[in-house]
C-alpha positions in Angstrom: -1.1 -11.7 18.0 -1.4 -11.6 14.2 2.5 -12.5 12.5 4.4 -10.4 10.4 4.2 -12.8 7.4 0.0 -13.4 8.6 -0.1 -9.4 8.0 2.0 -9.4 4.9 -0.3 -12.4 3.4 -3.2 -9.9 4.5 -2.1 -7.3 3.0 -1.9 -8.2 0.3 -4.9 -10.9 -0.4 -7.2 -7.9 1.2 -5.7 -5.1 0.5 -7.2 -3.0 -3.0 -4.5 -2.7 -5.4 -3.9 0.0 -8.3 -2.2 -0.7 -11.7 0.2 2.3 -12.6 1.1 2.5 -16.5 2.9 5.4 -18.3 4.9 4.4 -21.0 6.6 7.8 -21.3 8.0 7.7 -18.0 8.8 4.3 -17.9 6.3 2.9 -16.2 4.8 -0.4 -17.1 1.9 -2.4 -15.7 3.4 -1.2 -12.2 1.2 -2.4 -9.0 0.3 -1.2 -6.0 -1.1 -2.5 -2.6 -3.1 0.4 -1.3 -3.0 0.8 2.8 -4.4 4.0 4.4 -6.6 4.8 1.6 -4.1 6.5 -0.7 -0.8 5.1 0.2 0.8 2.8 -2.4 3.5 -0.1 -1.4 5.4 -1.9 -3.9 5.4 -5.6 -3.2 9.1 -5.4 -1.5 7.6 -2.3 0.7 4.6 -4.4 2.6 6.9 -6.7 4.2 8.9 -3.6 6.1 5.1 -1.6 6.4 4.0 -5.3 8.0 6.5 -5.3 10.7 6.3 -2.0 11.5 2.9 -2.1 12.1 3.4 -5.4 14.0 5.8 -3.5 16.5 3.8 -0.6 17.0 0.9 -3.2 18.3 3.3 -4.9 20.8 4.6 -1.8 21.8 0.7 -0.6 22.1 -0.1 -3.3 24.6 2.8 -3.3 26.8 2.0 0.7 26.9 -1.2 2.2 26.2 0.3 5.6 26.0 2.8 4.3 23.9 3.2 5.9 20.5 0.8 8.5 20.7 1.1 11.6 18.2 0.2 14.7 16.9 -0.1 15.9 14.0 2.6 13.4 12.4 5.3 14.2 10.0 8.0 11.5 9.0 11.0 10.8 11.6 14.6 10.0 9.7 17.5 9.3 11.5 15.8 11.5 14.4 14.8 14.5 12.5 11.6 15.7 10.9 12.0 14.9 7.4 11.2 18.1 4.8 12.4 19.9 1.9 15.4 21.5 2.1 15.0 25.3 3.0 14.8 27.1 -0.7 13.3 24.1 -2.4 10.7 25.1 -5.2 8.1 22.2 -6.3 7.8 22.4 -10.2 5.4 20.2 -11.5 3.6 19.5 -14.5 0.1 18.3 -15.3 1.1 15.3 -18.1 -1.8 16.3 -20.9 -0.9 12.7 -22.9 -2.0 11.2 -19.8 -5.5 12.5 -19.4 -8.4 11.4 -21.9 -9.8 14.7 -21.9 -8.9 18.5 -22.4 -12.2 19.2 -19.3 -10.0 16.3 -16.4 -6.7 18.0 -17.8 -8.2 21.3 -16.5 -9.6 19.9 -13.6 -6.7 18.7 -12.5 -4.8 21.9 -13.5 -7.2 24.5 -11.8 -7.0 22.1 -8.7 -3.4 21.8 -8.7 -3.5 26.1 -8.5 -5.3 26.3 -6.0 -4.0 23.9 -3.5 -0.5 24.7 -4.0 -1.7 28.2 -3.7 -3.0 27.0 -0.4 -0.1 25.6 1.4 1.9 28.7 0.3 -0.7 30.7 2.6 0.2 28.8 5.5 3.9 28.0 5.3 7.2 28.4 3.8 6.9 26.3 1.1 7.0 27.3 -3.0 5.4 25.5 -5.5 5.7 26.2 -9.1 3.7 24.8 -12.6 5.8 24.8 -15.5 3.0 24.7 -17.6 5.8 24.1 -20.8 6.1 20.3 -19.9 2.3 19.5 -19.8 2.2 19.3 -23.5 5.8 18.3 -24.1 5.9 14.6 -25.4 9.1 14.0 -24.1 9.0 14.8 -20.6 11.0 12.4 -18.4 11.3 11.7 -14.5 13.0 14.7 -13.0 12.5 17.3 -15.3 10.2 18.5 -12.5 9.9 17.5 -8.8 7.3 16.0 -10.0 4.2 15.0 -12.6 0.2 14.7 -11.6 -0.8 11.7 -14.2 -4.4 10.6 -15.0 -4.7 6.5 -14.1 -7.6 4.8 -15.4 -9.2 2.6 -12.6 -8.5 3.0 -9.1 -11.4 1.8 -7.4 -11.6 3.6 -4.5 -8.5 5.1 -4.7 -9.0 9.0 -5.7 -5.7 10.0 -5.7 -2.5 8.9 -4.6 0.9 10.7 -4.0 4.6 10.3 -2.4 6.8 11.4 0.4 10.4 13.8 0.3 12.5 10.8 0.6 11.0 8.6 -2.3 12.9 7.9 -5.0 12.4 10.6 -8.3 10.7 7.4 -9.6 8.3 6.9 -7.1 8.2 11.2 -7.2 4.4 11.0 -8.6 0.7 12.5 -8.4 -2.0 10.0 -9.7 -5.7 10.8 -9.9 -7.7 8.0 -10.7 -11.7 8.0 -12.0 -12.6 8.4 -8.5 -11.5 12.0 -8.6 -13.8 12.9 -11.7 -16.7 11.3 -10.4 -19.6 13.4 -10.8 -21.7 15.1 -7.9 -18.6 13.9 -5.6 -18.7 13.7 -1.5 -16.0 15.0 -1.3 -13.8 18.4 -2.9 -11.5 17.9 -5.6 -9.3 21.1 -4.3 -9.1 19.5 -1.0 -8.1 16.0 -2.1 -5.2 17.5 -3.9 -4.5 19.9 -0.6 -4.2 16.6 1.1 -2.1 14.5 -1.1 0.5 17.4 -1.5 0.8 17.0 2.4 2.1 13.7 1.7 4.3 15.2 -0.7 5.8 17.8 2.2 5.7 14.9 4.5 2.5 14.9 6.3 1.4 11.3 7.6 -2.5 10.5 7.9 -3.7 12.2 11.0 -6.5 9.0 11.4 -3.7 6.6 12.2 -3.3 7.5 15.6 -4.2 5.8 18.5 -6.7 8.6 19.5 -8.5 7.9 16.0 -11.4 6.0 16.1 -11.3 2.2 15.9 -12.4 2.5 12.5 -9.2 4.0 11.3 -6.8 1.7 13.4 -4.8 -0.4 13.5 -2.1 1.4 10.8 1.4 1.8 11.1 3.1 5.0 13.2 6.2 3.8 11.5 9.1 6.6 11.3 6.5 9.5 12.6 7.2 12.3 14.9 5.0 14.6 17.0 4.0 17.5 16.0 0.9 18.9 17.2 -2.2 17.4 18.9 -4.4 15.3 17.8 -7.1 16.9 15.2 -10.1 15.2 14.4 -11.1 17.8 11.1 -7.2 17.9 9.9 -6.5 18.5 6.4 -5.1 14.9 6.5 -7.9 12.8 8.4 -10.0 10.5 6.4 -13.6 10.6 6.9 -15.7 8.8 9.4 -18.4 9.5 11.8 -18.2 13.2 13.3 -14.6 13.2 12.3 -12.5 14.4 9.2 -14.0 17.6 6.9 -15.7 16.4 3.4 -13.8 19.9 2.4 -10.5 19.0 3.4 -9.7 22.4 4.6 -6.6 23.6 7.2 -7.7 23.5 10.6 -5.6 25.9 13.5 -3.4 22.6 14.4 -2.7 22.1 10.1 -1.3 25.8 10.4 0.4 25.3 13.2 2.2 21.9 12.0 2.7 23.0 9.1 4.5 26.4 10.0 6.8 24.2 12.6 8.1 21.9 10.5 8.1 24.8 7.1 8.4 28.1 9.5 5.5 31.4 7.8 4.6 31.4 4.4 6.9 34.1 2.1 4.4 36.3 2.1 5.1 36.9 6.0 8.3 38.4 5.3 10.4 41.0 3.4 13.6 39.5 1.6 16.9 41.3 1.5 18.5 40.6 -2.5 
């Protein structure tokens, strides 16, 4: 079997990278390994991603029922990681950072209506403060976080983060991918997805129940929450699997209402 330092050397002579750069927000020439499609390491991060995914293989041989999820959200310290209850998302859509008033609205109007989405479905509030996407001296953590335009990206479309990130590493990119005309995919759903990174949501294709095109990837820190779902809001693509829409499936409801309890809209609150 392949070596921790063989995968980190793998990862990252094969692995597409991104180049991050906002000045305003301190953030220089920054790279990325990409694994997963849209999930960015830093170079000290692939060597703890590596032997993750090294011990979920052995672990995956000794057992071939070993490891085997649902819908997966991210484990720490034994617990489902999430938001604190009462958390509100601001964000802001950076205008300095996009090259045109027509991808500024884009990503705005997208933004909307995918955080308008997950409020449907669970307890979660998201909120634009539309004041900071024209204010030149917005800093890290003046929201929970920004949605940036990258140039480049290959086939990165978008890329976000995870609850327990740093406020530095608290980020939305979109990249030209997610601009590209007549796209394959919908630009509403590719944000619905990557703000299920941002609740905590793990790729749903990195199962052992994906196909073998998806595998291997790393189950590291992930917890069970529903079963496997072939058309869930966050599985990629592939033959007769994932939804070019990127839509909520019954299983995405469920998950989501588990780990976040009913959307606000569910109930009537006391002052």
């Amino acid at each position: 079997m392949i070596t921790t330092s063989d995968l980190v050397d793998k990862i990252k002579t094969e692995a597409p990278t991104v180049r991050l750069t906002c000045k305003q927000l301190d953030i220089v020439d920054v790279e990325r390994f990409v694994v997963e499609g849209d999930v960015g390491l830093s170079d000290a991060a692939v060597q703890a991603y590596a032997a993750r995914r090294i011990e979920i293989a052995e672990a995956t041989l000794a057992d071939p029922d070993a490891e085997k999820q649902g819908l997966l959200g991210i484990e720490r310290d034994g617990k489902t990681l999430r938001w604190r209850p009462g958390t509100k998302l601001t964000y802001a859509v950076w205008r300095p950072s996009f090259g045109t008033d027509a991808e500024y609205q884009a990503a705005a109007d997208g933004m909307a209506a995918a955080t308008a989405d997950w409020q449907t479905i669970c307890g979660i509030e998201f909120e634009h403060v539309e004041a900071k996407d024209t204010d030149q001296n917005l800093k890290l953590g003046d929201v929970s976080f920004p949605v940036l335009r990258q140039q480049g990206g290959g086939n990165t479309i978008a890329m976000a983060f995870f609850p327990d990130d740093p406020v530095n590493e608290r980020l939305v990119w979109v990249f030209d991918g997610f601009f590209a005309p007549n796209p394959t995919f919908d630009r509403v759903g590719v944000l619905r997805h990557e703000l299920g990174h941002a609740l905590g949501f793990r790729h749903e294709h990195i199962r052992p129940e994906a196909p073998d095109l998806f595998r291997p990837e790393s189950l590291e820190h992930t917890v069970e929450i529903t079963e496997y779902d072939s058309k869930s809001v966050m599985h990629y693509l592939g033959p007769g699997v994932g939804d070019p829409q990127l839509r909520f499936t019954e299983h995405d409801r469920k998950g989501a209402r588990i780990v976040y309890g009913g959307p606000y809209s569910e109930f009537s609150f006391a002052d």
